[in-house]
C-alpha positions in Angstrom: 112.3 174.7 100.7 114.8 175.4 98.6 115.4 173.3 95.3 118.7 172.4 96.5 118.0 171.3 99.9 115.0 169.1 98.5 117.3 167.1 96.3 119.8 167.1 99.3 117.3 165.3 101.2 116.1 163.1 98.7 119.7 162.0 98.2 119.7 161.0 101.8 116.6 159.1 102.0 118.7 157.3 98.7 121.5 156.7 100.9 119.0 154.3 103.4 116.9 152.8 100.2 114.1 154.9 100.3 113.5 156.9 97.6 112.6 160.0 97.8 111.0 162.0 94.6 111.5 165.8 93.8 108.2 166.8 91.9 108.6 169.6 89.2 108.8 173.0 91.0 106.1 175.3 91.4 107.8 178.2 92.1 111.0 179.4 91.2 114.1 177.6 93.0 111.5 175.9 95.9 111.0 172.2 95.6 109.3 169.6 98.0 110.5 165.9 98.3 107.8 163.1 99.1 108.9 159.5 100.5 106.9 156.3 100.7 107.8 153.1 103.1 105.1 150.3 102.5 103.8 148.7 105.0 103.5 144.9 105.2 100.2 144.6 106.5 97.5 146.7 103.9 94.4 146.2 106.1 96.0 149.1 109.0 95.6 152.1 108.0 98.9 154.8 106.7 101.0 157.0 109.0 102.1 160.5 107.4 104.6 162.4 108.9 106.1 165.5 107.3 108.1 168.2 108.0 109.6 171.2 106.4 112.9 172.4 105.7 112.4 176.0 105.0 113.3 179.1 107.2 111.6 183.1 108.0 113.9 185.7 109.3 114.1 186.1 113.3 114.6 189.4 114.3 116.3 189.2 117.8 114.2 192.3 119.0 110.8 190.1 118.4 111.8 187.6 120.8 111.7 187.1 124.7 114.5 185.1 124.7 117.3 185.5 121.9 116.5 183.6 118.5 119.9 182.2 117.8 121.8 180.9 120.8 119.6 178.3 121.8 119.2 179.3 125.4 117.5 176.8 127.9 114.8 178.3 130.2 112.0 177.4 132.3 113.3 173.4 131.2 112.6 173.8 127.4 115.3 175.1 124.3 114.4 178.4 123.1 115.5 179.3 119.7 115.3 179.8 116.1 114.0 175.9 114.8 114.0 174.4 118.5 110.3 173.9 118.0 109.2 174.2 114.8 109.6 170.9 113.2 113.2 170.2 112.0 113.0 167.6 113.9 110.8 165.6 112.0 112.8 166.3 108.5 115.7 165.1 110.7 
């Protein structure tokens, strides 16, 4: 993910009081953001759920079905990021 984008998303977790931490980057101009909510109760064991932010080019002629329109077929969204996890950063 881009640098940029990370501390836009760990501004937002800000925004609901949950902070969100941008570790040193690795590689030039990509950045990760990790978040913790505590539980109350310490004897159940922790939930991680994680998603990424970042992007690989789609090149229409690759594809059954068109990457960028979203087009709905056989009852599921087809598309560029209709499955592959935005959902969970969202």
């Amino acid at each position: 993910m881009k640098a940029e984008c990370a501390h836009w998303v760990a501004a937002q977790l800000e925004d609901v009081r949950l902070p969100g931490r941008v570790p040193g980057v690795r590689r030039a101009g990509r950045g990760n953001v990790f978040a913790r909510l505590k539980g109350t109760d310490t004897s159940r064991g922790a939930l991680l759920i994680h998603g990424h932010l970042d992007v690989v080019p789609a090149e229409p002629a690759e594809w059954s079905v068109h990457p960028y329109p979203g087009a709905i077929e056989d009852g599921y969204v087809w598309g560029r990021g209709a499955v592959d996890m935005k959902d969970m950063s969202a």
